[in-house]
Backbone as a ProteinNet text record, in pm:
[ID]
protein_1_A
[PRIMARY]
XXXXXXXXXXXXXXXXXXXXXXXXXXXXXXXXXXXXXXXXXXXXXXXXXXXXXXXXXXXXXXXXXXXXXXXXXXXXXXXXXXXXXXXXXXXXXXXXXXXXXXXXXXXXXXXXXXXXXXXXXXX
[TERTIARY]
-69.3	-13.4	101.6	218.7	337	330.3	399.7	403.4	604.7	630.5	814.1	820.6	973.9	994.8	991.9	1064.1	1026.7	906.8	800	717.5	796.6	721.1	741.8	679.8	677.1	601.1	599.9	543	502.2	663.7	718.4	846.4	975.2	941.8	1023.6	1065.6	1172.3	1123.5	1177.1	1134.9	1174.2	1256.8	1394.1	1437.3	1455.3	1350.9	1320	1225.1	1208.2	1067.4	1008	910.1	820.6	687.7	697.7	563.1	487.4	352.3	214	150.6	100.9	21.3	-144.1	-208.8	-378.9	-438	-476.7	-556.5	-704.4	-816.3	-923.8	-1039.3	-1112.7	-1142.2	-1287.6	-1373.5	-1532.8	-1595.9	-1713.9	-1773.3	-1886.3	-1959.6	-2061.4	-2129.6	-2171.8	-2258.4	-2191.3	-2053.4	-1968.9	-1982.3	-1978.7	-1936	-1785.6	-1766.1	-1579.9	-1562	-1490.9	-1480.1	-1343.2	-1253.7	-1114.4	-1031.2	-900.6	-833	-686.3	-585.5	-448.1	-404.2	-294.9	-196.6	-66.3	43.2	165.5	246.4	354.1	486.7	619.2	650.3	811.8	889.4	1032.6	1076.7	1112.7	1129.5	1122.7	1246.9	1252.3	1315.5	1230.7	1109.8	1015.1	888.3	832.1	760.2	601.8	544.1	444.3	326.7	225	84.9	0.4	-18.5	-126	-232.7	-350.4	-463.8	-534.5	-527.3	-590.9	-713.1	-857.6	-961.8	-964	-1017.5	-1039.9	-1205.9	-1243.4	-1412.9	-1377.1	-1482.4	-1532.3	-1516.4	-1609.2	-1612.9	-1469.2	-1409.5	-1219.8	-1146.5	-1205.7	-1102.6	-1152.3	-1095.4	-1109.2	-1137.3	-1244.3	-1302	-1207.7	-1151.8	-1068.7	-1150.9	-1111.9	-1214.1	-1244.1	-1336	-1368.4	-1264.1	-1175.8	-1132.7	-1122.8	-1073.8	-1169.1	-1102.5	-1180.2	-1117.4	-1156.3	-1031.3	-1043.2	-1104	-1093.7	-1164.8	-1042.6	-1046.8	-912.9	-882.4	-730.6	-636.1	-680.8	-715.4	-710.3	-584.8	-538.8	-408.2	-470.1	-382	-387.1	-291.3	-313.8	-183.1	-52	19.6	137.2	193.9	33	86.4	58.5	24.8	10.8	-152.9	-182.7	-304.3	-371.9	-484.4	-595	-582.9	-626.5	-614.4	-746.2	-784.2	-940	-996.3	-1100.6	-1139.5	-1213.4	-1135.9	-1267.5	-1390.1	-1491.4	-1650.6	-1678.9	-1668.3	-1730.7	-1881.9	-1822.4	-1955.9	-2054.4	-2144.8	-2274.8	-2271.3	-2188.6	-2149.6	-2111.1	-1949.2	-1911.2	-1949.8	-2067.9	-2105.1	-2237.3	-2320.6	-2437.9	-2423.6	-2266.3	-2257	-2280	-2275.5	-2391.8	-2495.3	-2586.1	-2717.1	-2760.5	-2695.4	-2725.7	-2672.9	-2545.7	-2487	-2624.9	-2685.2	-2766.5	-2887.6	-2952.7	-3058	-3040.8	-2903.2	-2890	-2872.1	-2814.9	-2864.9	-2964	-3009.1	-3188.5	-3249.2	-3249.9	-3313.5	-3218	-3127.6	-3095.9	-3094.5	-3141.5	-3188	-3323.6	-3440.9	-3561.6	-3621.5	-3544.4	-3601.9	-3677.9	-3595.3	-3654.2	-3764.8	-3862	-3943.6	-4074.2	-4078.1	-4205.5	-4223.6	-4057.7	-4070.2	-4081.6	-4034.7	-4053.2	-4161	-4259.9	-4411.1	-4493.4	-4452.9	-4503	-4472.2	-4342.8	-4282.3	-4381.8	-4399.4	-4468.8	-4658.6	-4677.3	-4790	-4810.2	-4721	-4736.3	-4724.1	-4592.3	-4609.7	-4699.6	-4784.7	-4895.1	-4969.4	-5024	-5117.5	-5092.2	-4966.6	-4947.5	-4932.4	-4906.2	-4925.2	-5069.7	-5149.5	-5290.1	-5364.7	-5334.4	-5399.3	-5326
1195.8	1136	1225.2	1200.9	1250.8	1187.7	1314	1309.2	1299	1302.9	1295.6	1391.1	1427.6	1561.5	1591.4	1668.9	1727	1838.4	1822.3	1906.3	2048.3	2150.7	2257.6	2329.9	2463.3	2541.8	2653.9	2732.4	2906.3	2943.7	2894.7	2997.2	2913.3	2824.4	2799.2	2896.8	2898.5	3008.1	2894.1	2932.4	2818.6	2919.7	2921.7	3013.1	2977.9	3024.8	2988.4	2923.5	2898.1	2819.2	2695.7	2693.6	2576.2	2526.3	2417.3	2326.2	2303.8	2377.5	2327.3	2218.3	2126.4	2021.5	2052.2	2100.4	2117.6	1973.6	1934.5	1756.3	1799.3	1780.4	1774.4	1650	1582.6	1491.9	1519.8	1477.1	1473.1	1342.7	1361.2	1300.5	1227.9	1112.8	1040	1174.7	1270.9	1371.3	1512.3	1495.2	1609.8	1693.5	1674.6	1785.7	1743	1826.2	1846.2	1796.7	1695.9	1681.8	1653.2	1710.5	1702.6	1794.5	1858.1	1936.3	1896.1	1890.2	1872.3	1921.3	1965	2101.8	2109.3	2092.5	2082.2	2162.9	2204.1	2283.3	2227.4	2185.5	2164.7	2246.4	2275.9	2352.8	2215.1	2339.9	2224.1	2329.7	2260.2	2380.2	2433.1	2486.2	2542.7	2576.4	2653.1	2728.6	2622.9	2529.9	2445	2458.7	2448.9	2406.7	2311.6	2219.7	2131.2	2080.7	2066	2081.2	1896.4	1849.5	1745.9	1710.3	1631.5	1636.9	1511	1479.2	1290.7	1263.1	1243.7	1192	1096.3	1041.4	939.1	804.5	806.5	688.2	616	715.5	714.5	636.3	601.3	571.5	399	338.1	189.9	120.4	13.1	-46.6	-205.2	-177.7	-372.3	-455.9	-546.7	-712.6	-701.3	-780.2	-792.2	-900.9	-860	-978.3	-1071	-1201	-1307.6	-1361.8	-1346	-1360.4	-1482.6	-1558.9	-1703.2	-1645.4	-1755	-1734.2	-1682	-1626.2	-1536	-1664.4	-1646.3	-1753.4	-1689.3	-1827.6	-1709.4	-1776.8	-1710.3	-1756.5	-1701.6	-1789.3	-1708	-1566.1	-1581.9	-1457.4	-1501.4	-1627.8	-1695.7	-1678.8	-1681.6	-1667.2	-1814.3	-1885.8	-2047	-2044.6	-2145.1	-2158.6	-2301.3	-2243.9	-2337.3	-2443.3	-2521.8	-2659.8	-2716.8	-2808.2	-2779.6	-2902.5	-2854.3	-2948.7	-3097.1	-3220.4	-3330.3	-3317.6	-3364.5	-3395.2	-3470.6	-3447	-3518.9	-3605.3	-3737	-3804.8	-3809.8	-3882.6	-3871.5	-3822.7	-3919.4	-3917.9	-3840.8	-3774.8	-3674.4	-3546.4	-3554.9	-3417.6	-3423.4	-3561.8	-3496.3	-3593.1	-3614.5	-3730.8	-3655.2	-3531.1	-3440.3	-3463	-3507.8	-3460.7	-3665.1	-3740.4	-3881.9	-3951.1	-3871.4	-3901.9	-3880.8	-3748.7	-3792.5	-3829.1	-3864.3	-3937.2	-4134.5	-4155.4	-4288.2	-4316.5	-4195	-4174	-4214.1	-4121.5	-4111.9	-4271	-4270.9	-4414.1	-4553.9	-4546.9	-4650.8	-4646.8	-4538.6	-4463.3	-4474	-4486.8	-4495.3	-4579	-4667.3	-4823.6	-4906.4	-4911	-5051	-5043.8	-4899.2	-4925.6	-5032	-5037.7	-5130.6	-5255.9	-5325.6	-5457	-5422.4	-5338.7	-5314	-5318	-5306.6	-5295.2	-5413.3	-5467.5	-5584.8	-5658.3	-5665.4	-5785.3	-5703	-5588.2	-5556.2	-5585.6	-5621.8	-5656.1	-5762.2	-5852.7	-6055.4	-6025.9	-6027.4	-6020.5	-5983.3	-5906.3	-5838.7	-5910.1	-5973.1	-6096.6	-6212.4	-6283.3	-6336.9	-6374.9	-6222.3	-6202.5	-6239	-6165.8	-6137.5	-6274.2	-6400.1	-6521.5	-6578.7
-2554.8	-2675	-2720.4	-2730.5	-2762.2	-2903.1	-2999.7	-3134.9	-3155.5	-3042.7	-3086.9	-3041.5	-2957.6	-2949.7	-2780.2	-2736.3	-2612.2	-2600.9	-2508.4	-2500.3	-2432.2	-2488.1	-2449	-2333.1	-2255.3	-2171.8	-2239.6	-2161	-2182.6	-2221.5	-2064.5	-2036.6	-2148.9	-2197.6	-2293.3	-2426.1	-2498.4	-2618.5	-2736.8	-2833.8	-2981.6	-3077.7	-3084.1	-3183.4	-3347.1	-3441	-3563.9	-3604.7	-3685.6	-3717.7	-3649	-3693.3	-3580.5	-3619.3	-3602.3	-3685.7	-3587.1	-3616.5	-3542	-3544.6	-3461.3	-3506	-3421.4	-3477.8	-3417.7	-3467.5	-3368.2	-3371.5	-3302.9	-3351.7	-3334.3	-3324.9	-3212.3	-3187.8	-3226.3	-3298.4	-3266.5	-3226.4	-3199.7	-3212.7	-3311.8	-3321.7	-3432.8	-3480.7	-3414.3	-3423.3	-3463.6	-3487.2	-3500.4	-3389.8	-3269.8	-3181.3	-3115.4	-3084.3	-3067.7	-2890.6	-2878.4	-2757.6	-2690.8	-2802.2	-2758.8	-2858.4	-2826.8	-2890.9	-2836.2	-2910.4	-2868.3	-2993.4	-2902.7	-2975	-2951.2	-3027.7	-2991.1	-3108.9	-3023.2	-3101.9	-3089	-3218.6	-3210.5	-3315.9	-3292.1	-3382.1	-3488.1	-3633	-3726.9	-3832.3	-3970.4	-4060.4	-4116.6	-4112	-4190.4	-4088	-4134.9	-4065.9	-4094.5	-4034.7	-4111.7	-3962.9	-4049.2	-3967.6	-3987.2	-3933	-3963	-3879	-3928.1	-3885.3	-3897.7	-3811.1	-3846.7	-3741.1	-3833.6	-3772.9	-3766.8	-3691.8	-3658.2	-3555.8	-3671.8	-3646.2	-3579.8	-3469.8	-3383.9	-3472.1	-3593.1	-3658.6	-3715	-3750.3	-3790.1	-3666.2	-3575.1	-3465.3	-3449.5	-3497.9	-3509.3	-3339.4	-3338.3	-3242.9	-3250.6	-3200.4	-3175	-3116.2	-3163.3	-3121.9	-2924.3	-2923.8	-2809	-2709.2	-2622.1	-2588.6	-2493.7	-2521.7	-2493.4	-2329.7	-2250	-2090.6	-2057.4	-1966.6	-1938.5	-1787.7	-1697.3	-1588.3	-1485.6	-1382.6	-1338.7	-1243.8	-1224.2	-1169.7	-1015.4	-920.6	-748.3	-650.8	-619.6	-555	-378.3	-329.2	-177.3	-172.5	-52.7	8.6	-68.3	-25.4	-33.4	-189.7	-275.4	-438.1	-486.9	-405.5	-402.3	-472.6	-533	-585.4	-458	-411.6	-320.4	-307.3	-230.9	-243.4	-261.1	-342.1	-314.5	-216.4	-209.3	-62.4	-115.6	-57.8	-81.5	-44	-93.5	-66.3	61.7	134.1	234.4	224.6	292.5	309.3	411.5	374.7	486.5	607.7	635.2	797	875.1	765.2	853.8	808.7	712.1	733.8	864.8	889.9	943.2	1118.8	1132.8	1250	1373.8	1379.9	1491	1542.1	1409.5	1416	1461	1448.5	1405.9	1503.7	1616.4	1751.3	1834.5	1901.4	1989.8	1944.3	1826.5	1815.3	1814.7	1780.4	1860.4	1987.5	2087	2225.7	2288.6	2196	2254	2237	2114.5	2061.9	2211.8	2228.7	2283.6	2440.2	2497.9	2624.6	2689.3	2579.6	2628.5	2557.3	2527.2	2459.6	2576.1	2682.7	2769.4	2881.9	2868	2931.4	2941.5	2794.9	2786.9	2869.6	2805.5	2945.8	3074.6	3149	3304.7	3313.7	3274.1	3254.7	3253.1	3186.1	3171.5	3250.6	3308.6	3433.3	3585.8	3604.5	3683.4	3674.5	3558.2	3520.1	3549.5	3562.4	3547.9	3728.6	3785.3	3895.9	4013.6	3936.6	4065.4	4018.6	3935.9	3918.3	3951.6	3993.2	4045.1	4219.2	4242.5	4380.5	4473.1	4386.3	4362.5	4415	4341	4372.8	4468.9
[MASK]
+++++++++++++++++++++++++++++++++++++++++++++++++++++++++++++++++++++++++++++++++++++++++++++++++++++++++++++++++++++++++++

C-alpha cells in the first residue's frame, strides 16, 4: 500500500525533515499481525502512529456470480447438441435383434411339411 510519494531504501539519504507514518494491523483479539512503515520527507519533522483493529476494516457485500461463460479454444461459445431420438440412439442394439428375429423364424414349418409327408409316405 503506497501512501504517495516515492519509496525509499537504506542507501537512500532524506536531507531535512521527514514524516513517519507507523500503521499497525490487529487482530478481533488484539494481536498484531501486520506493521507498515514508511518515510517521506515533508516540511516538518512529524510522526504518526496509526492502529487499525480487525473490526475497523469494513467487510463488502457478498458478490453475486452469474454462471461462467465457456467458450472453446476459438473464443466461440459451443454449439449445443440436439436430443437425439430413439432410434438413433439405440439402432445398434435393435439392428441385430431384427436379424436374429427374421433368421430363425421359419423352422417350425419345415417341420411340419416333413411331418405330413412321412405320413403320407407311410400308407
Amino acid at each position: 500500500m503506497s501512501l504517495g510519494g516515492p519509496a525509499l531504501t537504506r542507501q537512500d539519504s532524506i536531507d531535512g525533515p521527514v514524516t513517519e507514518e507507523i500503521t499497525l494491523f490487529l487482530t478481533s483479539d488484539n494481536s498484531l499481525y501486520h506493521i507498515s512503515y514508511f518515510v517521506k520527507p515533508s516540511s516538518a519533522q512529524n510522526t504518526f502512529v496509526n492502529v487499525i483493529p480487525d473490526k475497523a476494516i469494513p467487510v463488502g457485500p457478498d458478490p453475486i456470480l452469474d454462471d461462467p461463460v465457456v467458450v472453446t479454444a476459438d473464443g466461440e461459445a459451443p454449439k449445443e447438441e440436439v436430443e437425439k431420438t430413439f432410434l438413433q440412439k439405440y439402432w445398434i442394439y435393435i439392428i441385430p435383434l431384427v436379424f436374429i428375429l427374421l433368421t430363425s423364424g421359419g423352422g417350425m414349418g419345415q417341420q411340419q411339411q416333413e411331418g405330413e409327408g412321412g405320413q403320407a409316405g407311410g400308407n
